[in-house]
C-alpha positions as a Markdown table, in Angstrom:
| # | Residue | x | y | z |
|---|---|---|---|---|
| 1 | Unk | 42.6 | -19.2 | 79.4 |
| 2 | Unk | 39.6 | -17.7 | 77.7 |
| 3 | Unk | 40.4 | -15.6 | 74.1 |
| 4 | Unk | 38.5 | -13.3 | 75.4 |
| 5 | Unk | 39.6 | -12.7 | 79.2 |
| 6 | Unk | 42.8 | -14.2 | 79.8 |
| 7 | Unk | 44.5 | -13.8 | 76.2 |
| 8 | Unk | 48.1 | -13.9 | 76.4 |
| 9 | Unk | 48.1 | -9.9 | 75.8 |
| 10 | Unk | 45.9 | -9.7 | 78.9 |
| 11 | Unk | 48.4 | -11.8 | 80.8 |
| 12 | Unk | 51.1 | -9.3 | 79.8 |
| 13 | Unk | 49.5 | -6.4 | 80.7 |
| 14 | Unk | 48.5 | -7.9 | 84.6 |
| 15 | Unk | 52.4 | -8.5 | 84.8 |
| 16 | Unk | 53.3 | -5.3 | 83.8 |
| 17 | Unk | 50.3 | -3.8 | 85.9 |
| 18 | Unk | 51.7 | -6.1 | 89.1 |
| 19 | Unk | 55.2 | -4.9 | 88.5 |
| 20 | Unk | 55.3 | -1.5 | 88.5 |
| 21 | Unk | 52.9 | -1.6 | 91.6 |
| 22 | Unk | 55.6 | -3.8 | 93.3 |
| 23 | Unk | 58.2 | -1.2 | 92.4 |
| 24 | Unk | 56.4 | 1.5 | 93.5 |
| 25 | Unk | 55.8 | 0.3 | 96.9 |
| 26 | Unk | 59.6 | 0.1 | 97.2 |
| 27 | Unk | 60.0 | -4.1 | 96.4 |
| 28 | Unk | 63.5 | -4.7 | 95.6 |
| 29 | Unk | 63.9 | -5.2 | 91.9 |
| 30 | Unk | 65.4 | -8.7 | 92.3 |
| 31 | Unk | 61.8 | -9.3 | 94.0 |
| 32 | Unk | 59.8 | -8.3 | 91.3 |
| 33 | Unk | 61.8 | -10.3 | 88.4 |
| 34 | Unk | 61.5 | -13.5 | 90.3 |
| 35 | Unk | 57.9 | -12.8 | 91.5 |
| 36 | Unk | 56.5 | -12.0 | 87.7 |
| 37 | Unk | 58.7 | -15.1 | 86.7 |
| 38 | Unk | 56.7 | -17.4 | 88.8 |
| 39 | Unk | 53.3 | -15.3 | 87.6 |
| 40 | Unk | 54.0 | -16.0 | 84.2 |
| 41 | Unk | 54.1 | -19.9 | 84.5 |
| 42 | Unk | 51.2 | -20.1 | 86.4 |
| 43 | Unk | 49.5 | -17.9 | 83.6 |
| 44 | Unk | 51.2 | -20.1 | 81.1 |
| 45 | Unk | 54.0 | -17.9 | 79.9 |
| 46 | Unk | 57.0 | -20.1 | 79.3 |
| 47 | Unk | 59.4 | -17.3 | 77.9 |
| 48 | Unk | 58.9 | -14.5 | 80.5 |
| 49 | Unk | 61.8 | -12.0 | 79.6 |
| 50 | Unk | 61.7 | -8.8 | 82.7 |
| 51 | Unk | 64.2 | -6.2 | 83.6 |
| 52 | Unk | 62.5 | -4.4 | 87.1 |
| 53 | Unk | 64.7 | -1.0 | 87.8 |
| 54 | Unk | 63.7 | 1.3 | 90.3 |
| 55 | Unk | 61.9 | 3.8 | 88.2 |
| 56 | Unk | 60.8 | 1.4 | 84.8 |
| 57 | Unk | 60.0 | -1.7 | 83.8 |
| 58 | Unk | 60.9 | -3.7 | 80.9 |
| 59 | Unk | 58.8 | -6.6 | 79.9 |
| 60 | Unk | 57.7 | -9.2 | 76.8 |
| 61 | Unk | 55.9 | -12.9 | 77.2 |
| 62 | Unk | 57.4 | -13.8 | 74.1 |
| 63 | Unk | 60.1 | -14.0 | 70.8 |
| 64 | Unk | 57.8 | -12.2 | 68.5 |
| 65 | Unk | 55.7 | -9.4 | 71.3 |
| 66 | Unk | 56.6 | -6.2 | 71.7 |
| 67 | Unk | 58.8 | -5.5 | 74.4 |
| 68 | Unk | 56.6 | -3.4 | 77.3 |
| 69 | Unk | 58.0 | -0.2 | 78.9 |
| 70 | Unk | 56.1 | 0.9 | 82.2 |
| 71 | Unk | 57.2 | 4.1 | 84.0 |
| 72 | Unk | 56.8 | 4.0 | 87.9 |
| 73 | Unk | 54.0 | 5.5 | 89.2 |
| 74 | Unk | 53.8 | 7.7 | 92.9 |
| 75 | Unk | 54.7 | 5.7 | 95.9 |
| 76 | Unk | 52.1 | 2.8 | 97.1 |
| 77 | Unk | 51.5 | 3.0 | 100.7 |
| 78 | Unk | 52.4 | 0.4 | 102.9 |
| 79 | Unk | 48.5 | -0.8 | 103.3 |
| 80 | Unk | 48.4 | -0.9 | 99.3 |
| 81 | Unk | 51.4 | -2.8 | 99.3 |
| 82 | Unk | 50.3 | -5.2 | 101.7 |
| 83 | Unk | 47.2 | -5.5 | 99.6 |
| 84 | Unk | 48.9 | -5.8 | 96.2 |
| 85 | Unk | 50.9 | -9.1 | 97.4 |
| 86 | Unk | 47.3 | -10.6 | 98.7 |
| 87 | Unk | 46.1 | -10.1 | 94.9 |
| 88 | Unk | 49.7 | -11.8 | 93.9 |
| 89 | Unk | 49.4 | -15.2 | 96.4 |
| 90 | Unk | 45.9 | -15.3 | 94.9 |
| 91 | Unk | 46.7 | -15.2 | 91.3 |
| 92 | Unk | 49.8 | -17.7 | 91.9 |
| 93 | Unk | 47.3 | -20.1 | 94.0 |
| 94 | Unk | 44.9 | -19.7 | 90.9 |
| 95 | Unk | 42.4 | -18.5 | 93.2 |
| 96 | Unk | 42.0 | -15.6 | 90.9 |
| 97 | Unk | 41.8 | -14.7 | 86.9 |
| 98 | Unk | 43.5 | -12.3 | 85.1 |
| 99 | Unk | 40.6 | -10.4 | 85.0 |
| 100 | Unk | 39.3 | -10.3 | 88.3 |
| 101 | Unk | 42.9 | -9.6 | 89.3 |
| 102 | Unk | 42.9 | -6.5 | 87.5 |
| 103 | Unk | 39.7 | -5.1 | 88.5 |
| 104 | Unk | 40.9 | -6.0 | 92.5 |
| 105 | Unk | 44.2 | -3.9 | 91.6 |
| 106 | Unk | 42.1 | -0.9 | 90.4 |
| 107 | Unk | 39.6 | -0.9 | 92.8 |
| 108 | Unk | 41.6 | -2.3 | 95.8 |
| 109 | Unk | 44.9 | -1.0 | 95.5 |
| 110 | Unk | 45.4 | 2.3 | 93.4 |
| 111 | Unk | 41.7 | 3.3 | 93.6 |
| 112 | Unk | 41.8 | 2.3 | 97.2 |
| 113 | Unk | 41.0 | 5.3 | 100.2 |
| 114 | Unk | 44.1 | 5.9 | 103.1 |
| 115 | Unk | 43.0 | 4.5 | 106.4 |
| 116 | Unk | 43.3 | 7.5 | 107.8 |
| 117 | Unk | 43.7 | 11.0 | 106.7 |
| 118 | Unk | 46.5 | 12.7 | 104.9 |
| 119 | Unk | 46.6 | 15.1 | 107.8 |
| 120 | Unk | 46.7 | 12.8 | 110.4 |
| 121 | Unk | 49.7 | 10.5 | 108.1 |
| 122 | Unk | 51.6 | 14.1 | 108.3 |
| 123 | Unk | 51.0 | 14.4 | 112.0 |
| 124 | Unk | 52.9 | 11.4 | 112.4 |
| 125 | Unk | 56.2 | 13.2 | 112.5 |
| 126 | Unk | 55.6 | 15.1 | 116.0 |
| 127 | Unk | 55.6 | 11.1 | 117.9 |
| 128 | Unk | 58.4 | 10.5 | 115.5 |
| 129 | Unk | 60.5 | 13.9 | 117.0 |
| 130 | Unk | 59.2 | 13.5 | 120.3 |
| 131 | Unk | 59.8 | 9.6 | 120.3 |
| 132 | Unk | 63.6 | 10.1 | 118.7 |
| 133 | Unk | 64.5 | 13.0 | 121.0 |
| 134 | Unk | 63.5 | 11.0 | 124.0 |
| 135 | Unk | 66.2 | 8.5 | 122.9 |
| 136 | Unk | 68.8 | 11.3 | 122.2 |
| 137 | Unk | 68.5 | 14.0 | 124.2 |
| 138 | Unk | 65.2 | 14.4 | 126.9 |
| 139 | Unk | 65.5 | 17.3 | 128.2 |
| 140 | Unk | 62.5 | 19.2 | 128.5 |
| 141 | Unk | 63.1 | 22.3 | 126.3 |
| 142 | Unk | 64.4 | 19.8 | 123.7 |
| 143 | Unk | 61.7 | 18.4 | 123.5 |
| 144 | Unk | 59.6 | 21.5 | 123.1 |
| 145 | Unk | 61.9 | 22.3 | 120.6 |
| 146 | Unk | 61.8 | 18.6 | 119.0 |
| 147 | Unk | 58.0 | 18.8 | 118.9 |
| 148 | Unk | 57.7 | 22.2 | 117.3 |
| 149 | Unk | 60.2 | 21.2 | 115.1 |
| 150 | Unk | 58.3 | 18.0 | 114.2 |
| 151 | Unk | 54.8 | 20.3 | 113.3 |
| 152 | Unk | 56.8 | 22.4 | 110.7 |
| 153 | Unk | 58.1 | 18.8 | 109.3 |
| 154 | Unk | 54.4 | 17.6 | 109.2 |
| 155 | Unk | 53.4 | 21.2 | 107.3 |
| 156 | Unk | 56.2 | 20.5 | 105.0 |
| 157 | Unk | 55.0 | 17.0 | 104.2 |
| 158 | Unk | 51.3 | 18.9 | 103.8 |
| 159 | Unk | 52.6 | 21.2 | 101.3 |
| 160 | Unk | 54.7 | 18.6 | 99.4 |
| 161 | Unk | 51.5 | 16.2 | 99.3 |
| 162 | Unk | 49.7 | 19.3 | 97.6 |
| 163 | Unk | 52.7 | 20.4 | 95.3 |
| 164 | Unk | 54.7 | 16.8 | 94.1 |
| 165 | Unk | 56.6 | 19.0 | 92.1 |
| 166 | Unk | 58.3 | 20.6 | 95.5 |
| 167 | Unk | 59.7 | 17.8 | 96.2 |
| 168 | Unk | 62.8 | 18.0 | 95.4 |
| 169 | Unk | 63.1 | 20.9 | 97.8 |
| 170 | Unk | 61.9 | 18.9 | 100.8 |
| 171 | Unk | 65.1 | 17.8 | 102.2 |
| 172 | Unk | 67.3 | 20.6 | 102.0 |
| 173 | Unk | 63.7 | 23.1 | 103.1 |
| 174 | Unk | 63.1 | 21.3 | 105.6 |
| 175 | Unk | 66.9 | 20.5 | 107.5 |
| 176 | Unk | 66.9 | 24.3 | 106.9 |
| 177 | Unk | 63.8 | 25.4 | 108.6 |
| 178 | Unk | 64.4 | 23.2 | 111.1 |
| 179 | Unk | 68.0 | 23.8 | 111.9 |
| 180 | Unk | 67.3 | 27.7 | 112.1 |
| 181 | Unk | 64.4 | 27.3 | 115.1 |
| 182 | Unk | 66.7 | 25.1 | 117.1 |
| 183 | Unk | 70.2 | 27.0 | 116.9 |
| 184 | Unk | 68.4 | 30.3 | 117.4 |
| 185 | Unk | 67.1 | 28.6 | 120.5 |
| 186 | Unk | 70.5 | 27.3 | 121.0 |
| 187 | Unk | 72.1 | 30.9 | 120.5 |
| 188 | Unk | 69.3 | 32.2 | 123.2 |
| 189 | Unk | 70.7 | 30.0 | 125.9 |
| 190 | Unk | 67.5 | 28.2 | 125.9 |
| 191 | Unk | 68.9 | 24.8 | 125.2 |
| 192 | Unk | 71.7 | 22.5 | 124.7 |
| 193 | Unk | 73.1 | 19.8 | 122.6 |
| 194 | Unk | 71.0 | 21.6 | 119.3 |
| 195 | Unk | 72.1 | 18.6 | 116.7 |
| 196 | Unk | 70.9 | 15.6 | 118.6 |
| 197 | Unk | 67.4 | 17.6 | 118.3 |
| 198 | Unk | 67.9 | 18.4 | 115.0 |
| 199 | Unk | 68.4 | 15.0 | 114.2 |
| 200 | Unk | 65.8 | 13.8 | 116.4 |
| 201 | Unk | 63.3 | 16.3 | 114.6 |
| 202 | Unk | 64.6 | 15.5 | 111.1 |
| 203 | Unk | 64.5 | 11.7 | 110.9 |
| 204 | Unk | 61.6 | 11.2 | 109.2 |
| 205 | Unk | 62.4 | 12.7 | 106.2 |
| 206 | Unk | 65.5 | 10.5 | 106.0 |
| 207 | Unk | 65.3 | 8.3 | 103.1 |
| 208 | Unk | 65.4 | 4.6 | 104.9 |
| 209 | Unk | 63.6 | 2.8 | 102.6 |
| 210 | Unk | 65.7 | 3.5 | 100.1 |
| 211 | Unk | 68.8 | 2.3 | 101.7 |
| 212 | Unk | 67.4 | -1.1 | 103.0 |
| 213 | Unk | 66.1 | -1.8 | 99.2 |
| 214 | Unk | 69.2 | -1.0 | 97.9 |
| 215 | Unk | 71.4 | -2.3 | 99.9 |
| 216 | Unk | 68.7 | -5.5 | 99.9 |
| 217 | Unk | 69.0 | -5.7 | 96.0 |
| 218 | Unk | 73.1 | -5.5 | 96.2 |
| 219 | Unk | 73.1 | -8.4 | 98.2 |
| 220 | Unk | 71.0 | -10.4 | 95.9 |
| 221 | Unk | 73.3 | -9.3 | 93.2 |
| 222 | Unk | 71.3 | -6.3 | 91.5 |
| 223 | Unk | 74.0 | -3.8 | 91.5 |
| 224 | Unk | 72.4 | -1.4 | 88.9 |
| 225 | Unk | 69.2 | -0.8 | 90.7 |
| 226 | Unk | 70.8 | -1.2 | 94.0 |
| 227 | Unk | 73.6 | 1.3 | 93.2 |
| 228 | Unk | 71.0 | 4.4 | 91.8 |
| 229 | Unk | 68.8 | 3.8 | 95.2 |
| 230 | Unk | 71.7 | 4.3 | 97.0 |
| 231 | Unk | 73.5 | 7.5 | 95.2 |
| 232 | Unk | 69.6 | 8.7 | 95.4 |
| 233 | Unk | 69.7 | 8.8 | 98.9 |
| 234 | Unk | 73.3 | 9.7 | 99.5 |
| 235 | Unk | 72.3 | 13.0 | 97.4 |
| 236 | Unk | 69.3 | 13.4 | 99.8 |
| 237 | Unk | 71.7 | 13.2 | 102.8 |
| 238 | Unk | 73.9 | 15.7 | 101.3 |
| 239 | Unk | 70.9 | 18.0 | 101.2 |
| 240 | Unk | 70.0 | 17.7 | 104.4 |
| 241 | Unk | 73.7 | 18.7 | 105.6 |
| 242 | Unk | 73.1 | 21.4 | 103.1 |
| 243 | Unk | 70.3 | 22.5 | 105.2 |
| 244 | Unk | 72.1 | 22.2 | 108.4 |
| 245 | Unk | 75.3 | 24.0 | 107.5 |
| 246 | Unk | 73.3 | 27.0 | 105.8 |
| 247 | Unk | 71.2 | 27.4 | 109.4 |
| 248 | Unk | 74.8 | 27.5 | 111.0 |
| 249 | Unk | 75.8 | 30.0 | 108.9 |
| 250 | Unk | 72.8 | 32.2 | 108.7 |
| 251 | Unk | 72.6 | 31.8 | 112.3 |
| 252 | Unk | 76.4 | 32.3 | 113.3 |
| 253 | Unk | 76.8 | 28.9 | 115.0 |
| 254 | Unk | 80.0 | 27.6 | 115.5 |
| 255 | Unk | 81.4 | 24.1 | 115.1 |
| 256 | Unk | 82.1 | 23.4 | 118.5 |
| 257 | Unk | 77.5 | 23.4 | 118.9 |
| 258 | Unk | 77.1 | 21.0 | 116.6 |
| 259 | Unk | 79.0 | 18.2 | 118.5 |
| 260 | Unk | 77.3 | 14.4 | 119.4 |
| 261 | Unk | 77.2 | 15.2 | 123.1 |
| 262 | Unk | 74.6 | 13.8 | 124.7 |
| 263 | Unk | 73.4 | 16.2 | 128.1 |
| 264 | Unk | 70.6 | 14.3 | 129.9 |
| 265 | Unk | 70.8 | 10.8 | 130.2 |
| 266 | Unk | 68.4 | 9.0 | 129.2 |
| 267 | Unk | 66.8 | 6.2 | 131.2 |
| 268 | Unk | 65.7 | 3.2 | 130.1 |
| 269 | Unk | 62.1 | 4.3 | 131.1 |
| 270 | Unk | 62.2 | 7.0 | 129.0 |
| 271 | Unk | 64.2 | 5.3 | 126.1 |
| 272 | Unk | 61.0 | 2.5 | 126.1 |
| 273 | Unk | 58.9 | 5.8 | 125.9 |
| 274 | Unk | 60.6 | 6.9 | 123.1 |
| 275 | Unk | 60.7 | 3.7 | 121.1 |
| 276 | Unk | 56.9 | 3.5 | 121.5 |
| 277 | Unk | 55.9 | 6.8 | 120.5 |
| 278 | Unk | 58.2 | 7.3 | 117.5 |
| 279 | Unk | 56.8 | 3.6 | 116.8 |
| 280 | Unk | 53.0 | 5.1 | 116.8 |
| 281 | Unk | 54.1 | 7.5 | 114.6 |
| 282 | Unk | 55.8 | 5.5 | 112.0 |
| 283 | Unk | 52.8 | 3.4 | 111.8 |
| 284 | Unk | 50.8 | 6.6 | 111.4 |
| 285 | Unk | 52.9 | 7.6 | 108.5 |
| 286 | Unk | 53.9 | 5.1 | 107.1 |
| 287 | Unk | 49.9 | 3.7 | 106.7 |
| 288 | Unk | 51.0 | 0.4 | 108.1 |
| 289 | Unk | 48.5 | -2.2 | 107.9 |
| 290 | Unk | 46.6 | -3.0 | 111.1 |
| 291 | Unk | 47.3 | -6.4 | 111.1 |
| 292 | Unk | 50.7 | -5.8 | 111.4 |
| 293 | Unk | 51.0 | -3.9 | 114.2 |
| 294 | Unk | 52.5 | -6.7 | 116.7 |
| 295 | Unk | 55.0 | -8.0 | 113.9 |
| 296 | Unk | 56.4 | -4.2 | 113.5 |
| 297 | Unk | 56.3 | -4.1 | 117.4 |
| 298 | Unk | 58.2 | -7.1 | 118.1 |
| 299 | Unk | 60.8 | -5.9 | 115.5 |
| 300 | Unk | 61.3 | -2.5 | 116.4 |
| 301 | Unk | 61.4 | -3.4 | 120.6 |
| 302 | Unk | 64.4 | -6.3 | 119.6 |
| 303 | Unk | 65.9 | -3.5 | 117.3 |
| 304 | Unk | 66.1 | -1.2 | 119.9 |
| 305 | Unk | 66.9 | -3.5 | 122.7 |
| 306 | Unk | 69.5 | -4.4 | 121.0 |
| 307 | Unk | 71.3 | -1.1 | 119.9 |
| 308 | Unk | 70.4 | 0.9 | 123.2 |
| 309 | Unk | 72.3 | -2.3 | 125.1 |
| 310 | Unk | 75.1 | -2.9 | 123.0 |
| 311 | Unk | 75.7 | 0.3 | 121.7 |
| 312 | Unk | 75.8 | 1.6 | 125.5 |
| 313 | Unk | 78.8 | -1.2 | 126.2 |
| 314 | Unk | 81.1 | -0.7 | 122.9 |
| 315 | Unk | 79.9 | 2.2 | 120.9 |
| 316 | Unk | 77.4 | 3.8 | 117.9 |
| 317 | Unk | 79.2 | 1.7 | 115.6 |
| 318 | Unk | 78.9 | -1.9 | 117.1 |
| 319 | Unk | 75.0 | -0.9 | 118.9 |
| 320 | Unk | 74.3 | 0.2 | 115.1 |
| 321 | Unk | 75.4 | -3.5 | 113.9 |
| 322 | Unk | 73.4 | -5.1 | 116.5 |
| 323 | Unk | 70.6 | -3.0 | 116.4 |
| 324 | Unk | 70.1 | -3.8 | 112.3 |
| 325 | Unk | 70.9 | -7.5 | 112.8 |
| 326 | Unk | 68.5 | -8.2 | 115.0 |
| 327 | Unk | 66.0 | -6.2 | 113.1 |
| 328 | Unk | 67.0 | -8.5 | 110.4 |
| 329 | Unk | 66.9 | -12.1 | 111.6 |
| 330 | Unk | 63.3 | -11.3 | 113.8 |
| 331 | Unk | 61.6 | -9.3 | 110.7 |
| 332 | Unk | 63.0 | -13.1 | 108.3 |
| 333 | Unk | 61.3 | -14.9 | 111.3 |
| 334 | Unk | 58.2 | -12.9 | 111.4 |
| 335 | Unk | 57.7 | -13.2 | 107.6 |
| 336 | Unk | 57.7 | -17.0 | 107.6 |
| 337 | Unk | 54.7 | -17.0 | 110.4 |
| 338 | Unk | 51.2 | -18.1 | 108.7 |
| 339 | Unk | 49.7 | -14.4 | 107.6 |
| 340 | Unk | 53.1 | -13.0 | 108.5 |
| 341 | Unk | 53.8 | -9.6 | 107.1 |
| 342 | Unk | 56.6 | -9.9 | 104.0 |
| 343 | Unk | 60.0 | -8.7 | 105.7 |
| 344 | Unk | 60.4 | -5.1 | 104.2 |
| 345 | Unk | 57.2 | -4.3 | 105.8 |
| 346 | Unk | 58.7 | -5.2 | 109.7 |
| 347 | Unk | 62.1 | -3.8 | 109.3 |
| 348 | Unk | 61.4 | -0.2 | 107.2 |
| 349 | Unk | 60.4 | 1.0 | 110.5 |
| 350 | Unk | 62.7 | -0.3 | 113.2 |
| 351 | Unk | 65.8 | 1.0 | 110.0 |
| 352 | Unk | 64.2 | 4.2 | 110.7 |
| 353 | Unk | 64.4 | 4.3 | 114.4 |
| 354 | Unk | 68.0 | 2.5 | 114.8 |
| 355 | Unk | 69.9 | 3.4 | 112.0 |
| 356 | Unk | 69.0 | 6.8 | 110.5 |
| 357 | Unk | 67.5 | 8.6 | 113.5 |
| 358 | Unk | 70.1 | 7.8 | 115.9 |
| 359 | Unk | 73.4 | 7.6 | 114.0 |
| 360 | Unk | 73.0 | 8.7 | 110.0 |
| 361 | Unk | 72.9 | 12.3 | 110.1 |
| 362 | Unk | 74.1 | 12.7 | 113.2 |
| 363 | Unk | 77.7 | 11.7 | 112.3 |
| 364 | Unk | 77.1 | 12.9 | 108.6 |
| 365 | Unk | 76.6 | 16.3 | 110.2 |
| 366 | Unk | 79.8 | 15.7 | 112.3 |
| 367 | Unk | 81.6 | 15.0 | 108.8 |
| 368 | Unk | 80.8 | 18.7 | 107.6 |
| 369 | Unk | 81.2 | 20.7 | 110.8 |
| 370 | Unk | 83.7 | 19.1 | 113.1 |
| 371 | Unk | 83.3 | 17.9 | 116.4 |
| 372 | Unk | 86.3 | 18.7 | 118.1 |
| 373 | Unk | 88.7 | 15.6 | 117.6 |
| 374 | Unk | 89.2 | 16.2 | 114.0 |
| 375 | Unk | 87.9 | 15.6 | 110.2 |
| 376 | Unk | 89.5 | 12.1 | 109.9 |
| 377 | Unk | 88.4 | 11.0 | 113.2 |
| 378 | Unk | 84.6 | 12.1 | 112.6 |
| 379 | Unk | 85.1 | 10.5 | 108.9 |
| 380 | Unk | 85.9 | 6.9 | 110.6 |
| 381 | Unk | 83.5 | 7.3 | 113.2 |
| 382 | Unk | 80.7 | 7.6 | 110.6 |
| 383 | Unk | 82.5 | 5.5 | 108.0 |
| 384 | Unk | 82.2 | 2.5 | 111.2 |
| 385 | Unk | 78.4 | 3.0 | 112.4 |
| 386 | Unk | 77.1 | 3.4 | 108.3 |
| 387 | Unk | 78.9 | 0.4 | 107.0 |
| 388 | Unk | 77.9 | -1.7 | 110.6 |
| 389 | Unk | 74.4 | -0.9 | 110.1 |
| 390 | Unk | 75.1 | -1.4 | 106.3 |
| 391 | Unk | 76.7 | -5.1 | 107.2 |
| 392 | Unk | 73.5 | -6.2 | 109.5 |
| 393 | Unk | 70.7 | -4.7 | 106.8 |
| 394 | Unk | 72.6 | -7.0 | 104.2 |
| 395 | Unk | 72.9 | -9.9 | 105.9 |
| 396 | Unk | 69.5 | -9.9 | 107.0 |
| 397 | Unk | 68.2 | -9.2 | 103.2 |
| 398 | Unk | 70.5 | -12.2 | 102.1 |
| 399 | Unk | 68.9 | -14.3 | 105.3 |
| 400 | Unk | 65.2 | -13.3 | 103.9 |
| 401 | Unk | 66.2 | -14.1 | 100.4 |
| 402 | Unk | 67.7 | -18.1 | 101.5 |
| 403 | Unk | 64.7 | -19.1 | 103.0 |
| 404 | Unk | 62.1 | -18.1 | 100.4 |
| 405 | Unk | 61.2 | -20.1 | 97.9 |
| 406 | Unk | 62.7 | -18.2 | 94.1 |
| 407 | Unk | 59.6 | -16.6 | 93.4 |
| 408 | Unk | 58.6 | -15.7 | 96.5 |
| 409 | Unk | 58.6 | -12.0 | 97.2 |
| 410 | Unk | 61.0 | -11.2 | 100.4 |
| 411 | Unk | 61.3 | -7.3 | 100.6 |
C-alpha cells in the first residue's frame, strides 16, 4: 500500500464504507463480519475486530485505533446492492485499490441513478395486487377492487418516498385505507371473500425481507441482530392488523366477512398469470437487476409450483413449507452459477409471493377477528403455516451458508 492512498486509516474507512452499504441493502449481519474479515487480509489487516447490527456498525483494524461507529444509512436498492458486491469481488481479487474502490462506491452505488423511475418502482404494487389476487381470489370485481386498492398502495409509497419521516405510519395507513374501500364494497354486495383481497392488495408492504434476513442470521447463530429484525417486523404485522380491525370497525363488518374462504377457484392458467405478473411487479419495485431476471424467474415459478401443488393436496401449512424450501435449495443453486446472482437477491421475491402474500396476514388477520372454528384453532393454523415457512427459509439460509466459502457473502 501507498502512505498516501491506501494507508491503513484509508483501509479502515473502505471497510466501514463497504459495511454499512452491505447492511443497508438488507445483508445478513453474519455476512458482513465475515465478508469485511476476508477484506481486511487482503488489505493487510491482520487484527480486524467488527460487530455488523442491523442499524450500526462497530469497527477498528487494530489494538491501539479508535473503534469506528457507522450509523445505517436509507435502504440500497437491489441494483446498488448487486453493484456494491461487484466492487467487493474486485477489491478481494485485488483487481481494485482502496481508492478507486471508494470513488466506484460513490459514483456507482450511492451516487448512482434508479433504472427506472420512482413512479414507475411505486406502480409496481398494482401487478403485485392484481398478480396476488389472481392466486387468491379471481373474481372479476375483486380484482377491480385489488387493482384500485394496489393504486392507493402505490400513492402511499409516493408520499412516503417524499416524506421518510411518515414512515412509520405506512403500515397501519395503508391496511386502513385499504381495508375501508374493500369492506364498503363488501357491505354493498358488490363482492365477496373481502380479506383474501385485502391481503392480496396489501402484500407488498409486508416486511419480507426482514424476516428472511432475520431468520437467515438466526440460523447462522446471530441471535441479537436476528431477533430485533424479527420483533421489527412482527410490530409491523401488528400494525397492519391494526389497520384491518379499525376498517371493520368503522365500517361495521362482522367477523364472520373476514374468513379465509376462497369463492372462485382458481385455475392453474390463471394461477401462472398471477405468479407472472405479481413477478413483473416485484422486479419493478424492488429495482432488480436486469441480469437477474431469469434467476428470480426460475425461483419464483419452483416456489410457486411447489406451494400451489402441495399446498392444494395437504394444506397452507405444508404448501407454505414446500413452497419456501424450494425457494431455498434453487436460489443456493442459482448463486453458485458463474455470474449467478448472491441468494438473497433470488429468494426476497418468491418469500414475498409464497409466504407473506398468501398465508402471513391472511391467518394473522384470522388471529384477531375469528373465522368461525374458534381463537385456538385460528392460533394453530397460523402458528403451523409461519413456523413451516419459517423451517424451509432457515434451512435454506443454513444450505447457502455450507457451501460458501467463510468470507463469502451468501444473503
Amino acid at each position: 500500500m501507498t502512505e498516501e492512498t491506501d494507508s491503513p486509516a484509508a483501509a479502515q474507512e473502505l471497510l466501514v464504507t463497504i459495511g454499512a452499504g452491505l447492511l443497508a441493502g438488507g445483508i445478513s449481519s453474519v455476512d458482513v463480519e465475515d465478508a469485511l474479515t476476508g477484506l481486511a487480509r487482503t488489505m493487510g489487516i491482520r487484527k480486524l475486530r467488527v460487530a455488523a447490527l442491523p442499524r450500526g456498525l462497530f469497527l477498528t483494524s487494530g489494538s491501539g485505533d479508535s473503534t469506528k461507529f457507522e450509523r445505517i444509512g436509507p435502504d440500497l436498492r437491489f441494483d446498488q446492492t448487486a453493484k456494491l458486491l461487484d466492487i467487493v469481488d474486485a477489491l478481494r481479487a485485488r483487481r481494485l485499490t482502496i481508492e478507486s474502490a471508494k470513488l466506484k462506491i460513490e459514483t456507482e452505488v450511492h451516487a448512482a441513478p434508479p433504472r427506472w423511475p420512482g413512479w414507475l418502482s411505486n406502480l409496481g404494487a398494482v401487478p403485485i395486487g392484481i398478480g396476488l389476487c389472481l392466486l387468491l381470489e379471481p373474481g372479476l370485481v375483486n380484482l377491480a377492487f385489488a387493482a384500485f386498492g394496489s393504486l392507493i398502495v402505490a400513492g402511499v409509497l409516493a408520499i412516503n418516498g417524499r416524506w421518510p419521516n411518515l414512515n412509520p405510519l405506512l403500515p397501519v395507513s395503508s391496511a386502513f385505507i385499504v381495508s375501508v374501500i374493500v369492506l364498503i364494497g363488501y357491505r354493498l354486495d358488490w363482492l365477496e371473500s373481502p380479506l383474501r383481497t385485502i391481503v392480496a392488495t396489501l402484500a407488498l408492504l409486508l416486511p419480507g425481507s426482514a424476516v428472511v434476513t432475520g431468520l437467515t442470521e438466526i440460523s447462522a447463530g446471530a441471535l441479537s441482530a436476528g431477533s430485533s429484525r424479527l420483533v421489527s417486523a412482527s410490530v409491523q404485522l401488528a400494525m397492519f392488523i391494526a389497520g384491518v380491525a379499525g376498517a371493520a370497525a368503522i365500517t361495521g363488518t362482522g367477523a364472520e366477512a373476514l374468513r379465509n374462504s376462497q369463492l372462485a377457484d382458481s385455475a392453474w392458467q390463471l394461477s401462472a398469470l398471477g405468479v407472472l405478473c405479481a413477478t413483473i411487479g416485484l422486479m419493478l419495485y424492488l429495482y432488480t437487476p436486469l441480469e437477474h431476471t431469469v434467476p428470480i424467474l426460475v425461483t419464483i415459478a419452483a416456489a410457486a409450483t411447489a406451494q400451489l401443488g402441495i399446498g392444494a393436496e395437504f394444506g397452507a401449512a405444508v404448501g407454505g413449507l414446500a413452497g419456501a424450501l424450494a425457494a431455498s435449495l434453487v436460489a443456493v443453486i442459482l448463486s453458485r452459477l458463474p455470474r449467478g446472482p448472491i441468494w438473497r437477491i433470488s429468494y426476497v421475491p418468491a418469500f414475498l409471493i409464497v409466504a407473506p402474500g398468501s398465508f402471513g396476514l391472511l391467518n394473522a388477520s384470522q388471529l384477531e377477528f375469528g373465522d368461525g372454528s374458534g381463537v385456538a384453532g385460528s392460533m394453530l393454523a397460523a402458528g403451523a403455516t409461519f413456523f413451516s415457512i419459517a423451517i424451509g427459509t432457515v434451512i435454506g439460509a443454513a444450505v447457502a451458508h455450507t457451501v460458501e466459502p467463510k468470507d463469502e457473502i451468501v444473503a
